[in-house]
C-alpha positions as CSV (number, residue, x, y, z in Angstrom):
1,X,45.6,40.7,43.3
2,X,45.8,41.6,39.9
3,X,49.3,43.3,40.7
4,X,50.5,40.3,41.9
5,X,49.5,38.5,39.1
6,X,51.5,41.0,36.4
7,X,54.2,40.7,39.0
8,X,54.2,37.1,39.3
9,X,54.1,36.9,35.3
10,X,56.6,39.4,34.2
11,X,59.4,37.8,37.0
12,X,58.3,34.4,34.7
13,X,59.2,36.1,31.2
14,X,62.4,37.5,33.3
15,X,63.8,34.0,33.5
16,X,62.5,32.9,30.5
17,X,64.1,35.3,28.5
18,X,66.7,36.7,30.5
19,X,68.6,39.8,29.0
20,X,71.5,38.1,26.6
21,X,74.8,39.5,25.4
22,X,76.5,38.3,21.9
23,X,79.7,38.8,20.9
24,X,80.9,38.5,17.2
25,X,85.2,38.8,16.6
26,X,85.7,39.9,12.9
27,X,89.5,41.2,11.5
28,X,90.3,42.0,14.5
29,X,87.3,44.0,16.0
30,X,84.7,42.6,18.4
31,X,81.5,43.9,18.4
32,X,78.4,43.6,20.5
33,X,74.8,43.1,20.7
34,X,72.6,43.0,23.3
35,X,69.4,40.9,23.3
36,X,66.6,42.0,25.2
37,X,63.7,39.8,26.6
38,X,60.9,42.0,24.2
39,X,63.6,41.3,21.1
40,X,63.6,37.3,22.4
41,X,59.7,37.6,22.6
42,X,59.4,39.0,19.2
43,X,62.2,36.4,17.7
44,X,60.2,33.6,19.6
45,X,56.6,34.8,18.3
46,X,57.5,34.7,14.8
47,X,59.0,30.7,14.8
48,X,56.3,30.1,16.3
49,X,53.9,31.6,14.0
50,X,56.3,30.1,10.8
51,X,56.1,26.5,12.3
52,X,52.2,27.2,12.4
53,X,52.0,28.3,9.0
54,X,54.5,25.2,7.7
55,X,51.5,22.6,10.0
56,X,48.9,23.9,8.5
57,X,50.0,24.3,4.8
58,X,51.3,20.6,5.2
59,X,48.0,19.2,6.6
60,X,46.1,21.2,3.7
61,X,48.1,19.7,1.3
62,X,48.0,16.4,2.7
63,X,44.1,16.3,2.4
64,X,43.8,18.1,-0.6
65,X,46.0,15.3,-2.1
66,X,43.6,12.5,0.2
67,X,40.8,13.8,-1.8
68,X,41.9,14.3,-5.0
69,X,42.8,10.6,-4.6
70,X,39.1,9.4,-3.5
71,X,37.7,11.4,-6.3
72,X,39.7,10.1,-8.8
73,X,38.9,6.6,-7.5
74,X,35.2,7.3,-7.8
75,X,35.1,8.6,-11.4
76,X,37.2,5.5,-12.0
77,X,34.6,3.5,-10.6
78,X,32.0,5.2,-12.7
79,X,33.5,5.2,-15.5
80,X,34.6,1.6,-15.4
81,X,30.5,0.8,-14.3
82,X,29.6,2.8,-17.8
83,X,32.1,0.9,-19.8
84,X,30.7,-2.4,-18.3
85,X,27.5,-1.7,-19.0
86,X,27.9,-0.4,-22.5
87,X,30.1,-3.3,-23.3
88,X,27.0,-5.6,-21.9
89,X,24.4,-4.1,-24.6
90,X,26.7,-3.8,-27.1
91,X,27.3,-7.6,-26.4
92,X,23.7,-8.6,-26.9
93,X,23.0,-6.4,-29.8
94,X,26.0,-7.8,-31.5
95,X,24.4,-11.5,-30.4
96,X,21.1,-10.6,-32.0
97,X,22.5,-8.9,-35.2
98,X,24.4,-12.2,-35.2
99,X,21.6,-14.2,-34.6
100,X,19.0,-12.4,-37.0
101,X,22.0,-12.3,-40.3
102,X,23.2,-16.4,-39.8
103,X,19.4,-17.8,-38.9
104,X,17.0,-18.7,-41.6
105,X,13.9,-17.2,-41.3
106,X,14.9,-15.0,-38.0
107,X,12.0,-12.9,-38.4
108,X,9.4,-15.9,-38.6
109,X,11.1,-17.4,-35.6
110,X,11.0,-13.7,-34.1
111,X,7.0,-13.5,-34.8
112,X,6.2,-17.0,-33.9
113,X,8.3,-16.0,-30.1
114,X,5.9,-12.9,-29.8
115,X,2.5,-14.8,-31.0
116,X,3.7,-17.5,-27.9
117,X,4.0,-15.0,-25.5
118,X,1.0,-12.7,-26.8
119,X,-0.9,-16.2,-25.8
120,X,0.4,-16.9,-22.5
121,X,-0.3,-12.7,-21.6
122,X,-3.5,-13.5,-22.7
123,X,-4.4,-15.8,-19.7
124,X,-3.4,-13.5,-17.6
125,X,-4.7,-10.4,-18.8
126,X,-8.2,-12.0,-19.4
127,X,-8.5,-12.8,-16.0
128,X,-8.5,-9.0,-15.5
129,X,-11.5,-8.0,-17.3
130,X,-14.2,-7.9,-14.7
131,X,-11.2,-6.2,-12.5
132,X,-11.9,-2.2,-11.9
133,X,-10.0,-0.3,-13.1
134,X,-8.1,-3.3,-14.7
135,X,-9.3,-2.0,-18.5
136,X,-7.8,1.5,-18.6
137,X,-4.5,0.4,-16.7
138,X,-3.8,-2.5,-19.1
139,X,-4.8,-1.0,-22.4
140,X,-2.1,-1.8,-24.7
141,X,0.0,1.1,-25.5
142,X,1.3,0.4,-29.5
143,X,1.7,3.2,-31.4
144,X,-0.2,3.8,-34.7
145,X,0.9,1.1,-37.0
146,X,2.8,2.5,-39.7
147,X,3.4,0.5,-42.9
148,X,6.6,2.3,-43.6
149,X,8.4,0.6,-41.0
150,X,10.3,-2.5,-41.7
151,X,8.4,-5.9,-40.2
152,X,10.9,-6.3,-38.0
153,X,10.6,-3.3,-36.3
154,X,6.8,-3.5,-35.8
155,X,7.3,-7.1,-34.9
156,X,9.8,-5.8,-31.9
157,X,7.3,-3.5,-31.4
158,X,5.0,-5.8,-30.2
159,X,7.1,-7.5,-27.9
160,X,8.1,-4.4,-26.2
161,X,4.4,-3.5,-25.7
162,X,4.3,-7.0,-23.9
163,X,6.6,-6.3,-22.1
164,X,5.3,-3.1,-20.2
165,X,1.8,-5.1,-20.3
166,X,3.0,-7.6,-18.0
167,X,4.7,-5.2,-15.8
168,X,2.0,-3.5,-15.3
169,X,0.0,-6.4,-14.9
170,X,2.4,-7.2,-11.9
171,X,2.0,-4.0,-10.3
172,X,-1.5,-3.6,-10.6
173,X,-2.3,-7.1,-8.8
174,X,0.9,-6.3,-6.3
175,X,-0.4,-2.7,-5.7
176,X,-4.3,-3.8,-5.5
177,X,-3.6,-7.3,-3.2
178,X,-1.3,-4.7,-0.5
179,X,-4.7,-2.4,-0.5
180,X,-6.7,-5.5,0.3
181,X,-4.6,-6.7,2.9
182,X,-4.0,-3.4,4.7
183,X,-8.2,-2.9,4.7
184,X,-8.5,-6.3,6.1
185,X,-5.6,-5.3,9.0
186,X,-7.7,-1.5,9.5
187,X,-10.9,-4.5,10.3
188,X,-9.0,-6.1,12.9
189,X,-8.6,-8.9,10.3
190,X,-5.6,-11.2,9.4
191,X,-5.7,-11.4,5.7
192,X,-3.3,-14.8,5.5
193,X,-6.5,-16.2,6.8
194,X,-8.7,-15.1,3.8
195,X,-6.0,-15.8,0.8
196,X,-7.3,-19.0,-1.0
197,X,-10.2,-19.6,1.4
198,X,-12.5,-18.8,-1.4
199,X,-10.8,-21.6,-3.4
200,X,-10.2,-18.7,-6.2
201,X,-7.7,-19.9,-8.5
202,X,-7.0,-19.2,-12.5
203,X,-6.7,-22.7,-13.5
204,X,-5.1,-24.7,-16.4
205,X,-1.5,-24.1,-17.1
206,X,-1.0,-21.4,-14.6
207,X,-2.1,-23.3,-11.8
208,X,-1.2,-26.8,-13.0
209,X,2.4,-25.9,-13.3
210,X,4.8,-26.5,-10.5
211,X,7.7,-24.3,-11.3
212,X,8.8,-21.7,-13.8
213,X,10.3,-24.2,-16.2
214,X,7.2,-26.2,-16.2
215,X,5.1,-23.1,-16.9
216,X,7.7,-22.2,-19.4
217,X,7.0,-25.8,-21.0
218,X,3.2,-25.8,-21.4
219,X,3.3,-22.1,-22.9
220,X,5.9,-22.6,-25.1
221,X,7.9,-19.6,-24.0
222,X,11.0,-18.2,-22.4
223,X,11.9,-19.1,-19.0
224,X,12.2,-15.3,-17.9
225,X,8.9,-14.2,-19.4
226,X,7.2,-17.6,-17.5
227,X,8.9,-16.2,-14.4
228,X,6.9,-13.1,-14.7
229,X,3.8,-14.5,-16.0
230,X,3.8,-17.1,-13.1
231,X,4.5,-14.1,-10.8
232,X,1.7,-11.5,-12.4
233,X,-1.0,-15.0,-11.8
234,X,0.1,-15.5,-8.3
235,X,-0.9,-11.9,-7.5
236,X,-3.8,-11.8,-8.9
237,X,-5.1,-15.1,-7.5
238,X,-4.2,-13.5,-3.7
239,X,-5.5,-10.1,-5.0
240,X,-9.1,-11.7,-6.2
241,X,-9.2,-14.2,-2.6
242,X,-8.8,-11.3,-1.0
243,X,-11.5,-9.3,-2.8
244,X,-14.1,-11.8,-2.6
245,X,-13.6,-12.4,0.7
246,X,-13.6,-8.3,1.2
247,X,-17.4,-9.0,-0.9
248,X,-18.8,-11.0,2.0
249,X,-17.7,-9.3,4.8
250,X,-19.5,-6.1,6.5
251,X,-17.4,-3.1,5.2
252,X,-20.5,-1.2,3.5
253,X,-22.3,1.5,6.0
254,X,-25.8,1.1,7.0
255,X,-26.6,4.3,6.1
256,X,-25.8,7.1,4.1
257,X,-25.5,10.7,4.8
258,X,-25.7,10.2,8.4
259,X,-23.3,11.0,11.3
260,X,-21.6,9.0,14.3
261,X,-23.0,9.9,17.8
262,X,-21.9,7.1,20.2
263,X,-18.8,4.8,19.4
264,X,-18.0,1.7,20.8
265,X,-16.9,0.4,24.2
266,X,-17.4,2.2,27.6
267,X,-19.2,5.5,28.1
268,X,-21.9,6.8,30.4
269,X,-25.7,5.5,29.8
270,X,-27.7,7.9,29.1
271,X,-30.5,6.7,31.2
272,X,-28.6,5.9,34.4
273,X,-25.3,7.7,33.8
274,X,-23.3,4.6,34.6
275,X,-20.5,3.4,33.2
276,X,-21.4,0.4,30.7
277,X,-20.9,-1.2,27.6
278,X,-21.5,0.2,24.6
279,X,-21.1,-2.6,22.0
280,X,-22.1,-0.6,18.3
281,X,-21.7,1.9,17.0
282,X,-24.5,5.1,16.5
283,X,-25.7,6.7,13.8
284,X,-28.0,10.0,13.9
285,X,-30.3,11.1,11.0
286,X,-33.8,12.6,9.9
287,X,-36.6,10.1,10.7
288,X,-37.2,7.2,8.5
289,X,-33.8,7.1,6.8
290,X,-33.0,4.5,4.9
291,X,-31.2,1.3,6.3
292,X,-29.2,-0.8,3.7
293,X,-27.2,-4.7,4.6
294,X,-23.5,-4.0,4.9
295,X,-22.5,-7.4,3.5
296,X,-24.7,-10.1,1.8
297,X,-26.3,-12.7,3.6
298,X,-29.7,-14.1,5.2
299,X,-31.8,-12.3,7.6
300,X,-31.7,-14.5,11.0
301,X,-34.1,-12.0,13.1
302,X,-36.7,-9.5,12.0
303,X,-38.9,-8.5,15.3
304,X,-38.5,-6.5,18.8
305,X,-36.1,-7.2,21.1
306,X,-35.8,-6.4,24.5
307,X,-34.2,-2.5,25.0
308,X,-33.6,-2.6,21.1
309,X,-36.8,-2.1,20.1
310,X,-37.3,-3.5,16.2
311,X,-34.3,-5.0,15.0
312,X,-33.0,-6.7,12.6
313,X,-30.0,-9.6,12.4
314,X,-28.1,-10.7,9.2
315,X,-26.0,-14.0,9.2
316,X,-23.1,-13.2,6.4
317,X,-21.6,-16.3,7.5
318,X,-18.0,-16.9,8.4
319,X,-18.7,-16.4,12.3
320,X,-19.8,-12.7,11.4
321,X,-23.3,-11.3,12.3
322,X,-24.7,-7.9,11.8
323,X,-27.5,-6.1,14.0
324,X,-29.6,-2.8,13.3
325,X,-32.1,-1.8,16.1
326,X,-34.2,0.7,17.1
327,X,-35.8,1.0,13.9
328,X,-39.3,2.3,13.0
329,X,-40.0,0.4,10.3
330,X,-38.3,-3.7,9.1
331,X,-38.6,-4.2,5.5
332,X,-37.7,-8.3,5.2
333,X,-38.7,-11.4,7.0
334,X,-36.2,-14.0,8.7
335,X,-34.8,-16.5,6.2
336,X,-34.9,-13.9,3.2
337,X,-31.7,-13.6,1.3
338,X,-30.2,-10.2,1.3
339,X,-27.2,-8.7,-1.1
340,X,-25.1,-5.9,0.5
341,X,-26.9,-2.3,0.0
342,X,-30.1,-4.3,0.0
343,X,-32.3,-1.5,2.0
344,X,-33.6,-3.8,5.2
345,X,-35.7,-0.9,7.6
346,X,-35.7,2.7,8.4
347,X,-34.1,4.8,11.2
348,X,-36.4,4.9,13.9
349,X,-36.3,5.6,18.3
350,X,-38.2,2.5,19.2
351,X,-36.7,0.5,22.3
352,X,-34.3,2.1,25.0
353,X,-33.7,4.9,22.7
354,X,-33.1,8.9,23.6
355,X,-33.7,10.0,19.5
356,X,-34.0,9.1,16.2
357,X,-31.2,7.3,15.9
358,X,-29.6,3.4,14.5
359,X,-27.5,1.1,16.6
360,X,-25.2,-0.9,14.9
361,X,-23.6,-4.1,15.4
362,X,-20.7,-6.1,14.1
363,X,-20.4,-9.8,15.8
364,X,-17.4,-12.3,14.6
365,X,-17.7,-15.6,16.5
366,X,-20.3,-14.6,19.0
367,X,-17.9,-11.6,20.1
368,X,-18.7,-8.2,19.5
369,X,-16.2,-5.9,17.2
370,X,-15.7,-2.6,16.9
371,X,-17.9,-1.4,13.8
372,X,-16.1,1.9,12.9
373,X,-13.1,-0.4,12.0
374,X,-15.4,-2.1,9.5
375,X,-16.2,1.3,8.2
376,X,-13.2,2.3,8.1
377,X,-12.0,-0.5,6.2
378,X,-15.1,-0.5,3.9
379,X,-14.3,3.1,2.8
380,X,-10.4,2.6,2.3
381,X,-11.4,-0.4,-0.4
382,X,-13.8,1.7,-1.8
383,X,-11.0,3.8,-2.7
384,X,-9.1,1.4,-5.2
C-alpha cells in the first residue's frame, strides 16, 4: 500500500515538474541546460518560502503601524483629558483670585459663607449625637490652629473640614440605613414597610423644605452644599425609622451562653417519632439559666399551658408576639411592662419536655416565624 502510495505520488511530481530543456544562443554559440524536476522543486520551494516571508513581514508591519496608531490616539486622549482638567482648576482659581482682589471685604464675605454653612451642618450633625458610633466618625478633623497662617487660609480651612464632615455624614447614615435594611431582609422583613412608620423625622427647615433651593433659602447657603445637607438628613431620618423600629422588634436572644438543639419546622417528635411541626426554636443550658425579653413590650401570659409547661407570652405590638415555655421558674405577672433584656423566668423541663431546655417563639400576625432569623438578624445589627 504504502508503495503504491510513493508510486502514485512520485508519477504526480513527474508531471508536475517534468524534466525541462533550455536553450540560450549567444555570438554565435548555443548552449544548454537541463532542468531537472529536484532543481524545479528546489526553485519552487524557495518562491514559495520568499512570498511567505514578503506576507508575513507585510502583515507585521501593517499591525505594528495599526497599533502605533491606537496608542497614539489614546495618549492623545489622555493628554487632552489632563489639559481639560487643568485648564478647569486653573479656571476657578483664577475666578476666585479674581473674586477675592476686586471684592470688598472678600474675606468677611468668605467667613460669613462658612459661619452659614457651619449652621446648617450643625442640624445635621446634632441629630447624630445619641447615634453609636456617630461621635468618633464625625469628630472634626482641623489641624492645630496656627496663628502664623494668614486668616484666609484658616478660614478655608474650616470650610474644607466641612466639607469631609458632611461627607462623612452622608456615608455614615447611607452605610448604617443599608445595615438596617439588610437585618430587617435576614428577619424575613420588608424594611419599606418600617421607614417613617415611627413618624421619626428631624424637623424645622430640613423637613419643612420642599426642594434643594428651598433648603438652600431658609439656611442661607449654597445650593450644592443644601443638596448634600438635604441628602445627609434624608438618610439619617430612614437610618433612625429603621433603628427604632429594629428597637421594638424581637432580634435580642433569650438567653445567653446557651446552644441551639432543635430548629424550626418539621422533624421527628421525640415522644412519638412522628413527623410534626416544630414551631420555635430550642435552646439547651445548665438548669435555671436565666431568660431575658427579646424586644420590649407587655407580658400577655404568665402561667402553664398545656404541653408547654410554665410559659410566658410578650405582646411587642405590631402583630409580633413572643413565647418562652417550659420554664422552672416566671419572674413577672400579665400586664407588667417589660424592656428588652428584662430577665422574665429561668430555663427549666416542665411540660412535654425531654431536658432542661427553653422553647422559643416568634409570632407576626398570629403566624409563626422562624426565630433563628430573628437571631440572626439581631446579632448582624449588633454588629454596627
Amino acid at each position: 500500500m504504502n508503495t503504491r502510495r510513493v508510486a502514485r505520488l512520485r508519477h504526480w511530481l513527474d508531471r508536475l515538474f517534468p524534466e525541462r530543456h533550455i536553450y540560450l544562443r549567444a555570438n554565435g554559440e548555443t548552449r544548454g541546460y537541463i532542468l531537472t524536476a529536484r532543481k524545479q522543486m528546489l526553485l519552487a520551494a524557495t518562491a514559495c518560502a520568499v512570498g511567505a516571508w514578503t506576507i508575513l513581514s507585510t502583515a507585521s508591519m501593517a499591525v505594528t503601524a495599526f497599533t502605533n496608531t491606537s496608542i497614539d490616539r489614546e495618549v492623545s486622549r489622555t493628554r487632552a483629558r489632563y489639559e481639560r482638567l487643568m485648564a478647569d482648576r486653573q479656571a476657578r482659581l483664577d475666578t476666585a483670585v479674581v473674586q477675592l482682589q476686586t471684592t470688598a471685604g472678600s474675606v468677611d464675605d468668605l467667613a460669613r459663607t462658612v459661619e452659614k454653612r457651619h449652621a446648617a451642618l450643625g442640624l445635621v450633625l446634632g441629630s447624630f449625637h445619641d447615634v453609636p458610633g456617630a461621635q468618633r466618625v464625625l469628630a472634626p478633623s482641623l489641624p492645630p490652629v496656627n496663628a502664623n497662617r494668614p486668616p484666609l487660609e484658616r478660614v478655608l480651612a474650616v470650610r474644607l473640614d466641612q466639607e469631609r464632615l458632611i461627607a462623612r455624614a452622608e456615608t455614615f447614615a447611607k452605610t448604617r440605613a443599608e445595615r438596617l435594611r439588610l437585618a430587617f431582609r435576614l428577619a424575613g422583613l420588608n424594611p419599606a414597610a418600617y421607614v417613617n412608620a415611627t413618624g421619626v423625622g428631624l424637623g424645622g427647615p430640613l423637613i419643612e423644605a420642599k426642594d434643594v433651593r428651598a433648603l438652600a433659602a431658609v439656611l442661607d447657603v449654597d445650593e450644592a452644599f443644601a443638596a448634600r445637607i438635604k441628602n445627609a438628613a434624608d438618610n439619617l431620618t430612614e437610618m433612625r425609622s429603621l433603628a427604632d423600629a429594629a428597637e421594638n422588634l424581637p432580634f435580642d436572644r433569650p438567653a445567653r451562653a446557651v446552644r441551639t438543639t432543635s430548629g424550626f419546622g418539621l422533624r421527628f417528635d421525640p415522644f412519638n417519632r412522628r413527623p410534626a411541626l416544630h414551631m420555635g426554636l430550642d435552646f439547651a443550658g445548665p438548669f435555671m439559666t436565666p431568660i431575658y425579653a427579646t424586644a420590649p413590650g407587655v407580658v400577655s401570659f404568665a402561667g402553664v399551658r398545656s404541653g408547654y409547661g410554665n410559659t410566658v407570652e410578650i405582646d411587642h405590638g405590631g402583630g409580633f408576639k413572643t413565647r418562652y415555655a417550659h420554664l422552672q421558674i416566671i419572674s413577672v405577672r400579665p400586664g407588667e411592662r417589660v424592656a428588652v433584656g428584662h430577665r422574665i423566668a429561668a430555663m427549666g423541663s416542665t411540660g412535654r419536655s425531654t431536658g432542661v431546655h427553653l422553647h422559643y417563639e416568634v409570632w407576626m400576625n398570629g403566624r409563626p416565624q422562624n426565630p433563628a432569623r430573628f437571631v440572626k438578624a439581631g446579632d448582624y445589627v449588633q454588629q454596627n
